[in-house]
C-alpha positions in Angstrom: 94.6 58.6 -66.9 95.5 59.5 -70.2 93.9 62.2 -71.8 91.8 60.3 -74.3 90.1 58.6 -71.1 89.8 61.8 -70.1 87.7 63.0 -72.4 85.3 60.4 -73.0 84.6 60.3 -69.0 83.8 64.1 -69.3 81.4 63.5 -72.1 80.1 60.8 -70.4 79.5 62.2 -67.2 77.6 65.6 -69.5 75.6 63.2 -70.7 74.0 62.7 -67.3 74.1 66.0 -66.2 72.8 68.1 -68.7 69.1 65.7 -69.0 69.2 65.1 -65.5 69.8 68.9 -64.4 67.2 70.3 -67.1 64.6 67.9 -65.9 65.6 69.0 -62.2 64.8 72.9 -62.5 62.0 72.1 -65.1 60.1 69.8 -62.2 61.3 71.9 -59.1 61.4 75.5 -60.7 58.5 76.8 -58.4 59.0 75.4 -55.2 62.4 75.9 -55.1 62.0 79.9 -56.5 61.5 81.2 -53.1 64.8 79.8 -52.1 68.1 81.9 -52.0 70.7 80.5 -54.7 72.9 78.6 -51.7 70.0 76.6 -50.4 68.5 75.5 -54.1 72.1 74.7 -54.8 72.6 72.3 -52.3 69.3 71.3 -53.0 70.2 70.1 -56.1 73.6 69.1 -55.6 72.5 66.3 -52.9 69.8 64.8 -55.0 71.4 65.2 -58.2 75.1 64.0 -57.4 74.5 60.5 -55.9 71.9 59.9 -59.0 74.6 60.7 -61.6 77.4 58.8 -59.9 75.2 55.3 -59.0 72.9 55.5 -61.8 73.0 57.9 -64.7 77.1 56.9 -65.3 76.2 52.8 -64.9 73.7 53.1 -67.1 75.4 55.0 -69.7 78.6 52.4 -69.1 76.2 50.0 -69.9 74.6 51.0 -73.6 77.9 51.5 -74.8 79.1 48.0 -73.5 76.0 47.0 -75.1 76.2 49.2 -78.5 80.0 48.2 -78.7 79.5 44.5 -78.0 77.0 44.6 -80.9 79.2 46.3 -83.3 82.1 43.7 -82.4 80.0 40.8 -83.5 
């Protein structure tokens, strides 16, 4: 993978992350207080892994199929 490809997967994959982690600890930032750092980390890790990698990436994929498909025409 070149480095260009590189890049844009990064950005793509912050993307997801950042909204999806901010929304996490702003939903779950009482319940999961209590907890010790390891446990909320796993915590978040398991829910918040699988939803970037099947959804939050696809979807992402997909507006810029769609924005550069529109652009092309």
């Amino acid at each position: 993978m070149k480095t260009r490809a590189k890049l844009i997967a990064s950005f793509k994959i912050w993307v997801v992350i950042y909204p999806a982690l901010t929304l996490f600890l702003h939903v779950f930032r009482e319940p999961l207080s209590g907890m010790p750092l390891f446990l909320r980390t796993l915590l978040m890790t398991a829910s918040l892994v699988p939803m970037i990698v099947f959804v939050g990436v696809p979807m992402v994929d997909y507006f810029i199929r769609l924005f550069s498909q529109k652009t092309q025409k």
